[in-house]
C-alpha positions in Angstrom: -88.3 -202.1 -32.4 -88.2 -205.2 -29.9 -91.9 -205.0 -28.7 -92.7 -204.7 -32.7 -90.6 -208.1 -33.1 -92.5 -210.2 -29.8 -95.7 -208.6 -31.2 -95.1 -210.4 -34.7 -93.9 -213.7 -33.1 -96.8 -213.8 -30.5 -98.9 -213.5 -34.2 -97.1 -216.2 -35.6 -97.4 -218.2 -32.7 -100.9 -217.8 -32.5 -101.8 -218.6 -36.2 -99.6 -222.2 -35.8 -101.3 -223.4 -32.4 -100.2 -227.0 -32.9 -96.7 -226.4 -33.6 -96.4 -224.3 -31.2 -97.8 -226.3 -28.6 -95.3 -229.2 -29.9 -92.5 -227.0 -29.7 -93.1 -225.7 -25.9 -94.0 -229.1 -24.7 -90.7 -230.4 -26.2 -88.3 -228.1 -24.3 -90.6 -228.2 -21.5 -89.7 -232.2 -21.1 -86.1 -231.6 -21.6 -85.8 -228.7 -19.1 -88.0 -230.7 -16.5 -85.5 -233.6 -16.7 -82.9 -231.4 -17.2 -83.6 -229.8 -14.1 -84.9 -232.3 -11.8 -81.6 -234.2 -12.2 -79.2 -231.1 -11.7 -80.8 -230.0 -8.3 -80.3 -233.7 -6.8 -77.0 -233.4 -8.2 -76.4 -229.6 -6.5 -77.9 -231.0 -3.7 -75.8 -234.0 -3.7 -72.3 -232.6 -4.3 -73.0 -229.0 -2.8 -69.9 -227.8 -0.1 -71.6 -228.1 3.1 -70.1 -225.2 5.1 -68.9 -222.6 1.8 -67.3 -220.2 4.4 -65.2 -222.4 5.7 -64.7 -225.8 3.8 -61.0 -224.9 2.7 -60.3 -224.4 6.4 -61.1 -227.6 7.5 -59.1 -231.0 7.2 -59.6 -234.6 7.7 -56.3 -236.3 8.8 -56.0 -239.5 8.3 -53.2 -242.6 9.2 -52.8 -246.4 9.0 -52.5 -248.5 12.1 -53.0 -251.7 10.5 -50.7 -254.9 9.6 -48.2 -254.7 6.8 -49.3 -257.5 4.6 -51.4 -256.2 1.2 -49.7 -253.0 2.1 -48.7 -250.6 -1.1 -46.2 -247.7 -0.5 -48.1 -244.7 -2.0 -51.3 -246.8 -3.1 -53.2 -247.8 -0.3 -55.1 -245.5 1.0 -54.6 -244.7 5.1 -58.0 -245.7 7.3 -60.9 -243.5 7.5 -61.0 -243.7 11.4 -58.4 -243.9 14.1 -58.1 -245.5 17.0 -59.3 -243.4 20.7 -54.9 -243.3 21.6 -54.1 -242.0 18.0 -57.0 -239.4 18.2 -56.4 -238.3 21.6 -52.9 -237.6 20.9 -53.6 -235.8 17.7 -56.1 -233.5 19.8 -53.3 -233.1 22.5 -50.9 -231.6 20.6 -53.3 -228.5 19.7 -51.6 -227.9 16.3 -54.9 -226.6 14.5 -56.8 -223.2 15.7 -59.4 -226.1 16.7 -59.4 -229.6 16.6 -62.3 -231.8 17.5 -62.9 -236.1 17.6 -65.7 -237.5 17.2 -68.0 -240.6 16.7 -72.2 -241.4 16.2 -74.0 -242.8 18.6 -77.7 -243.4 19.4 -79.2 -241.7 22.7 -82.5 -242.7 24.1 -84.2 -239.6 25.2 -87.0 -239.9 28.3 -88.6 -236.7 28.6 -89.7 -235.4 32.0 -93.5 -234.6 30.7 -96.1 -237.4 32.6 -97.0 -240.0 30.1 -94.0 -239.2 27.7 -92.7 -242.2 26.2 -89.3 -242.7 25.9 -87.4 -242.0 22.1 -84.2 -243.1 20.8 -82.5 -240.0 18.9 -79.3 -239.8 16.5 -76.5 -238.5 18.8 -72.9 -237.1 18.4 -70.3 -237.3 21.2 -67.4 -235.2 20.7 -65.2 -232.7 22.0 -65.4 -228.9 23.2 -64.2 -227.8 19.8 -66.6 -228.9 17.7 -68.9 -226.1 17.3 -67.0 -223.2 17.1 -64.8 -225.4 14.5 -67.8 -226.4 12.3 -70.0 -222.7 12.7 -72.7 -224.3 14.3 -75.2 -221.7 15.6 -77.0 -221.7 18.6 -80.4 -220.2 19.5 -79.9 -219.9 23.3 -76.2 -220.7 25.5 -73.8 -222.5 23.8 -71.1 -225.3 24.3 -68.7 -226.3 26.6 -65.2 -226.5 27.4 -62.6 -228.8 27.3 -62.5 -228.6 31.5 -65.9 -230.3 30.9 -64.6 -232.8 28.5 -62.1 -233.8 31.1 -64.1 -233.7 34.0 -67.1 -235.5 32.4 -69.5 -233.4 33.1 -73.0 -234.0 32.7 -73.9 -231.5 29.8 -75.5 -231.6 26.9 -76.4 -229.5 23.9 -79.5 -230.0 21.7 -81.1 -229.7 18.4 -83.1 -227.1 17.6 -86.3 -229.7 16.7 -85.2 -231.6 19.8 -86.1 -228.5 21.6 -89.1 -227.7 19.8 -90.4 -231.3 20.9 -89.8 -231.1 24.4 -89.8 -228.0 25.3 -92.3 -226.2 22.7 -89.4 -224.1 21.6 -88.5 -221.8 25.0 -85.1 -221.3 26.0 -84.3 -224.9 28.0 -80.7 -224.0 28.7 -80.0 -224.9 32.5 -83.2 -226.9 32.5 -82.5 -230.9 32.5 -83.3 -234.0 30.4 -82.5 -237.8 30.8 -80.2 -239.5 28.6 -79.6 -243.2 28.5 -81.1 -243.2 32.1 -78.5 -240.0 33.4 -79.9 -236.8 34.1 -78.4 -234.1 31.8 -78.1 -230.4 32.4 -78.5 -228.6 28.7 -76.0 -225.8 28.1 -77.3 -225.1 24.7 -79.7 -224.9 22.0 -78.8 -224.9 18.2 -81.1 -223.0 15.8 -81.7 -225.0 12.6 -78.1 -226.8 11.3 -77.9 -229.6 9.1 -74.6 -229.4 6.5 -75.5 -231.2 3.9 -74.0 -233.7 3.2 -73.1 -234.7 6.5 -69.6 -234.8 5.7 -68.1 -235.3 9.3 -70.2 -238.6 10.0 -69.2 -240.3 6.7 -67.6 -244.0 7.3 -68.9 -242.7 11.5 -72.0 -245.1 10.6 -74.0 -241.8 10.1 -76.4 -240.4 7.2 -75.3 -238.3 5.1 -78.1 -236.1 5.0 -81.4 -235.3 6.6 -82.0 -232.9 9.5 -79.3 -234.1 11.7 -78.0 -235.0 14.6 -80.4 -234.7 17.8 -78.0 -234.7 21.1 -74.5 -233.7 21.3 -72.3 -235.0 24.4 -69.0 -234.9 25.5 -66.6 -237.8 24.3 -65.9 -238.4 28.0 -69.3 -238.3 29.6 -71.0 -240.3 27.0 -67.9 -243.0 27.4 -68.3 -242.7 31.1 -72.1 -243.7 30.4 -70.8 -246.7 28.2 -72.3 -245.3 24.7 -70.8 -247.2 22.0 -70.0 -245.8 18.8 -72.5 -247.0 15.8 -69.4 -247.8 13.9 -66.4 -249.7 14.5 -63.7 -251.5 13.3 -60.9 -253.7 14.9 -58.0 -255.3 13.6 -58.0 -257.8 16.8 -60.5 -259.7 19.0 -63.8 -257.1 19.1 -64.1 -255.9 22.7 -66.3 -255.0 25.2 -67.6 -251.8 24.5 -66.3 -250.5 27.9 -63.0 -251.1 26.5 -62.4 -250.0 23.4 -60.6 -246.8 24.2 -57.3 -249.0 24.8 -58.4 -251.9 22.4 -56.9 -251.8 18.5 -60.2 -250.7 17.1 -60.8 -247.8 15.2 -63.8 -245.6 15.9 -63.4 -242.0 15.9 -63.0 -239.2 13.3 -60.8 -235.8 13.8 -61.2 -232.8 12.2 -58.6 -229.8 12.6 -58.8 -226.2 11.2 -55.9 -224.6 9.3 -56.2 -221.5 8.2 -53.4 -220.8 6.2 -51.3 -222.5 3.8 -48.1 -222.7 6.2 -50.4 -224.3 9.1 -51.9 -227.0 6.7 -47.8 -227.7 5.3 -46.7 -228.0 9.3 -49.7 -230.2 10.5 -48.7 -232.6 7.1 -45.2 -232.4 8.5 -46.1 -233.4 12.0 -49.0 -235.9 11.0 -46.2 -238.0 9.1 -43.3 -237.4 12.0 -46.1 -238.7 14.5 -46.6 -242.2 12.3 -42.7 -242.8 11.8 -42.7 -242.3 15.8 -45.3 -244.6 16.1 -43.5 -246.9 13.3 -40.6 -246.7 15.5 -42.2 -247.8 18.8 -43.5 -250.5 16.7 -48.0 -249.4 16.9 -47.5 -248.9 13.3 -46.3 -250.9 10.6 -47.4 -248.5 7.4 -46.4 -244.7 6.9 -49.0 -243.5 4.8 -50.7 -240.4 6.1 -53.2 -237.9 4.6 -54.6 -235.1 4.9 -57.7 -234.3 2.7 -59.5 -230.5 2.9 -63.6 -230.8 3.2 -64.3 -230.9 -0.6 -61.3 -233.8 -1.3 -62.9 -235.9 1.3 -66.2 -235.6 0.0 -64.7 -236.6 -3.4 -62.6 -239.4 -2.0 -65.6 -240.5 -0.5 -67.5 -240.9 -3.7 -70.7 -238.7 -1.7 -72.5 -238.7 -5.2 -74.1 -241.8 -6.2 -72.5 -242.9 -10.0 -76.5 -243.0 -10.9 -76.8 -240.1 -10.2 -74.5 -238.8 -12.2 -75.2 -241.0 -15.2 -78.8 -239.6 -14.7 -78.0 -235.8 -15.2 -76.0 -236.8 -18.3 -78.9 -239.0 -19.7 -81.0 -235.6 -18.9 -78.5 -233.3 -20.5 -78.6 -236.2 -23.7 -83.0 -235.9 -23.5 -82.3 -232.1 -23.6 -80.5 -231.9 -26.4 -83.2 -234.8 -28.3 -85.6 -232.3 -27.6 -83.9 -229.3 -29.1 -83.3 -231.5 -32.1 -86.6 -231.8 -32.5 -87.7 -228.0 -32.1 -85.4 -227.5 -34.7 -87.0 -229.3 -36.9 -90.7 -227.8 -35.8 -89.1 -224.4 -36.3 -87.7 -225.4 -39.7 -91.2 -226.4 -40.7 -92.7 -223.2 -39.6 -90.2 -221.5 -41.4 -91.1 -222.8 -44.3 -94.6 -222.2 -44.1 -94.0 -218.6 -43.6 -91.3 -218.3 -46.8 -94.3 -216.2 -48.2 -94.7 -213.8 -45.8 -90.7 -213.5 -45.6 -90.2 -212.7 -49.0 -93.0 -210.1 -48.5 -90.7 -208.4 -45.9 -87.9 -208.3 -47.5 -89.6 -206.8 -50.4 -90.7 -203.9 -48.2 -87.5 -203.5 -47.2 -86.9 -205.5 -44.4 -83.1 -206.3 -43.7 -81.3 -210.3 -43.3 -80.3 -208.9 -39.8 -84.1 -208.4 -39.3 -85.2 -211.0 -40.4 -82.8 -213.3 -38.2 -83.5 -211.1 -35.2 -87.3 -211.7 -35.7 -87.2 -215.3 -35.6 -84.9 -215.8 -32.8 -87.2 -213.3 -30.8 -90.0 -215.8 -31.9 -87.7 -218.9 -30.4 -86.7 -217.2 -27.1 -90.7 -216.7 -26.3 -91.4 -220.5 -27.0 -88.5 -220.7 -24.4 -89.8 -218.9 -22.0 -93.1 -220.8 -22.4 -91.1 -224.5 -21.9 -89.3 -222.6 -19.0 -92.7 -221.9 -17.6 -94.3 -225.7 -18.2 -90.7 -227.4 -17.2 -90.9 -226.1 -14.0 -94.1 -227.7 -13.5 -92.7 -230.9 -14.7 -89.6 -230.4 -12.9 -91.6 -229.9 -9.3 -93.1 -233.0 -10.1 -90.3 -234.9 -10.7 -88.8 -233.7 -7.4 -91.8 -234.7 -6.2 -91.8 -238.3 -7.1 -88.0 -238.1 -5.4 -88.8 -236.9 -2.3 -91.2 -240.2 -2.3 -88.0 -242.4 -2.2 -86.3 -244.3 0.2 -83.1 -242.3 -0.5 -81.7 -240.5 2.2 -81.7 -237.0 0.7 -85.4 -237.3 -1.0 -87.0 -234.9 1.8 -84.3 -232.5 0.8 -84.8 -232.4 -2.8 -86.6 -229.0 -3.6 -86.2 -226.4 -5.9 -84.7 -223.2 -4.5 -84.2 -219.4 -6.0 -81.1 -219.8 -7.7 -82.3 -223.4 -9.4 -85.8 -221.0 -10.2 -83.9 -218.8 -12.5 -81.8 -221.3 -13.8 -84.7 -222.5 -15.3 -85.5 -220.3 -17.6 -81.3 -219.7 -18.4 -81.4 -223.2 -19.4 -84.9 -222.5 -21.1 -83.3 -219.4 -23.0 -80.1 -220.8 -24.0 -81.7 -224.2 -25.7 -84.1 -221.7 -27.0 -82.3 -219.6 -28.8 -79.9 -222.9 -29.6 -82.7 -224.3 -31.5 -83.8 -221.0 -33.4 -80.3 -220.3 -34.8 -80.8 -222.6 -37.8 -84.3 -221.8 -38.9 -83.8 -217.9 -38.4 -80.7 -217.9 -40.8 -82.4 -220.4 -43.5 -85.2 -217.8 -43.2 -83.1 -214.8 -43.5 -81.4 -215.8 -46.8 -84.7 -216.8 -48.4 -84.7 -215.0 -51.6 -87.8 -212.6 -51.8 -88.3 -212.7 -55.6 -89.0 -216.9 -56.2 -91.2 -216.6 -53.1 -93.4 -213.1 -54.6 -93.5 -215.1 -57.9 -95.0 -218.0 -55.9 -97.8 -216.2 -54.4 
C-alpha cells in the first residue's frame, strides 16, 4: 500500500512542476541555513576528549591584591603563578597532574638549504599525555626524571614529522630548537582536540591542527622560552625570572576519576589558599575547580554570533515551512476534485491523510537532497574566513543524516495541515462541481 501512495504523490508531483519546484527549493534554503549554522555550532561547542572530559579538572586560585575583591563573586585567575603550580603538581593528589604554558619554537631542520621555521610549541610536564590521551605513532613521552633533570627531549607532531622527516619513524634521531640540539622521544599520530581547551587564556588558538613541538617545562625554561602569555601583578620581569617573580603564566590540569577524589582535591585546593592566606602570598580565598565542559562554558568558547546565527537559521527554517504550507494548501485545493473522487470510491480519511503526508515527506527528501548542496556551500564560504575554526568546518556522517531528519521532520511539519484539510473534504459538493 506504501509504494501505491509514493507512486500517486510522485504523479501529483509531476503534474504541478512549479509548485513543486517552489516547495523543494524552500525547505532546501531553510535546511542549508539550518544546517550550515548547527555544524559550526557542533563544531564550536563539541567536548574535545568525550572519553574523558568529566575526568579532567581545571583548578584555579587567586593570588592577587584584596581591593575590588568580592567574597563568592569574583572569579579566581585563569593562570597561576610557576610556585603555586609547582606545588599543586608536588603534592601528586590527581592520578595525573600536568602544568603547562604556549610558547613559540623556531625549528632549523638539518636538511642542506632548509630554512629555518618558527612552530607553535607547548612546554609542560611528563604527565601530559597520558593525562590528555594523546596518541603516538612511534615512542612516546618522558618522565618526570627528565623534567627534573632537563633533559634535552622532545616530542613532535605528527605533520611536524611528515615535514622533516617524510613521515619515518624519527624517534632517537635529532632536531634543533631555538639553537639546542634536541633528541625526539616521540611522534604523535594526528591529535588536535577541538577546541583547544587546555591553551585557552595560555595565549593559544583554540582550534586548528595544533601544537607542533612539546618540551619539558624545565628544559625549555633552561633555554629561556618565554611563555606567549603572561600576566603580573608587579614590575614585569626578565623573562629569565619569572618563575620567582608574581606573574602568572601557567595552566594545571589534574585527573580525578571519582567523585570522592574531585571532593578531596576541592578540600585540599582551598586548605592550600588559607595556608597561603596565612603566610600572607594571598589575600583572597576563592578557589575553583571547573570539569572540562564547565570551563569551556565559563570561558564563553562559543562566539554569542554564533549562537544568535543558529537561532536566526532555526527562525529562516521555520519561514520556510510557513510558506510550504501554504504551497501545499494551494495544491490541495487544486486537487479537491480528484479527492472527492477517492473518497467516492471508497477511499478512507485515514487514507487520504496518509497519502498526502507521503506526498510531503518526498518533497523533503528532495529539499534534504538540494540543502545539502547549499549547506556545503555555505561551509564553504566559512572555511574562506579569517576565523580560527573555518578550515575545520565540514560536514561529517552524523551532520549527513541529520540532514535529511531535519529535512523529514519540517516535511512532514508542513504537510500536517494540508493533508487533514484534504481529508475532511466532503466528496459530494466536490462530484457535483465536476
Amino acid at each position: 500500500m506504501f509504494a501505491y501512495y509514493i507512486e500517486l504523490a510522485l504523479r501529483s508531483l509531476k503534474r504541478n512542476r512549479v509548485l513543486t519546484a517552489l516547495m523543494v527549493m524552500a525547505l532546501a534554503l531553510g535546511i542549508g541555513a539550518t544546517i550550515t549554522t548547527l555544524t559550526v555550532l557542533r563544531l564550536l561547542s563539541g567536548d574535545p576528549l568525550p572519553q574523558k572530559s568529566t575526568q579532567l579538572f581545571y583548578p584555579q586560585i587567586d593570588p592577587n591584591a584584596k581591593e575590588g575583591y568580592i567574597e563568592g563573586q569574583t572569579k579566581p585567575d585563569s593562570i597561576m603563578t610557576y610556585v603555586d603550580a609547582m606545588n599543586l603538581l608536588q603534592a601528586h593528589r590527581g592520578t595525573h597532574q600536568a602544568a603547562m604554558a604556549l610558547t613559540q619554537a623556531k625549528v632549523i631542520p638539518k636538511q642542506a638549504n632548509a630554512r629555518p621555521f618558527f612552530s607553535d610549541a607547548v612546554m609542560t610536564t611528563a604527565d601530559f599525555f597520558a593525562m590528555f590521551d594523546a596518541p603516538f605513532q612511534y615512542g612516546g613521552g618522558w618522565t618526570a626524571a627528565d623534567d627534573d633533570g632537563r633533559a634535552q627531549l622532545v616530542v613532535i607532531a605528527g605533520f611536524l614529522n611528515d615535514k622533516l622527516f617524510a613521515g619515518a619513524n624519527s624517534v632517537g634521531r635529532v632536531i634543533r630548537v631555538n639553537d639546542h640540539d634536541m633528541r625526539i622521544v616521540g611522534v604523535l599520530k594526528p591529535w588536535a582536540p577541538q577546541p583547544r581547551f587546555y591553551a585557552q587564556d595560555l595565549g593559544g588558538r583554540s582550534y586548528g591542527d595544533g601544537e607542533a613541538v612539546f618540551l619539558p617545562l624545565q628544559t625549555a625554561r633552561a633555554m629561556e622560552m618565554g611563555p606567549q602569555d603572561i600576566e603580573c601583578y608587579a614590575a614585569v620581569p626578565d623573562v629569565k625570572h619569572i618563575e620567582t617573580a608574581p606573574c602568572e603564566w601557567l595552566g594545571v590540569w589534574v585527573e580525578l576519576n571519582s567523585d570522592e577524589a574531585v571532593a578531596g582535591y576541592k578540600t585540599f585546593l582551598d586548605g592550600y589558599v588559607k595556608q597561603q592566606v596565612a603566610l600572607g602570598r594571598f589575600q583572597r580565598t576563592e578557589t575553583s575547580l571547573l570539569d572540562l565542559m564547565g570551563w569551556l562554558r565559563q570561558e564563553q568558547v562559543v562566539p554569542d554570533d554564533v549562537r544568535l546565527q543558529a537561532g536566526l537559521a532555526f527562525g529562516f527554517l521555520l519561514i520556510c515551512v510557513v510558506n510550504t504550507v501554504g504551497l501545499l494548501l494551494a495544491k490541495c485545493l487544486r486537487r479537491s476534485g480528484e479527492i472527492g473522487v477517492r473518497r467516492a470510491l471508497g477511499a478512507t480519511r485515514r487514507e487520504i491523510f496518509t497519502q498526502f503526508m507521503v506526498e510531503a515527506g518526498i518533497v523533503g527528501l528532495a529539499g534534504g537532497v538540494l540543502g545539502l548542496l547549499f549547506a556545503e556551500l555555505g561551509l564553504l564560504g566559512i572555511r574562506h574566513q579569517p576565523a580560527q575554526y573555518a578550515s575545520l568546518a565540514h560536514l561529517d556522517l552524523e551532520m549527513f543524516l541529520f540532514t535529511f531528519v531535519v529535512a523529514l521532520v519540517a516535511s512532514l511539519i508542513a504537510g500536517i495541515l494540508p493533508a487533514w484539510r484534504a481529508c475532511v473534504l466532503a466528496p459530494a459538493p466536490q462530484l457535483k462541481a465536476a
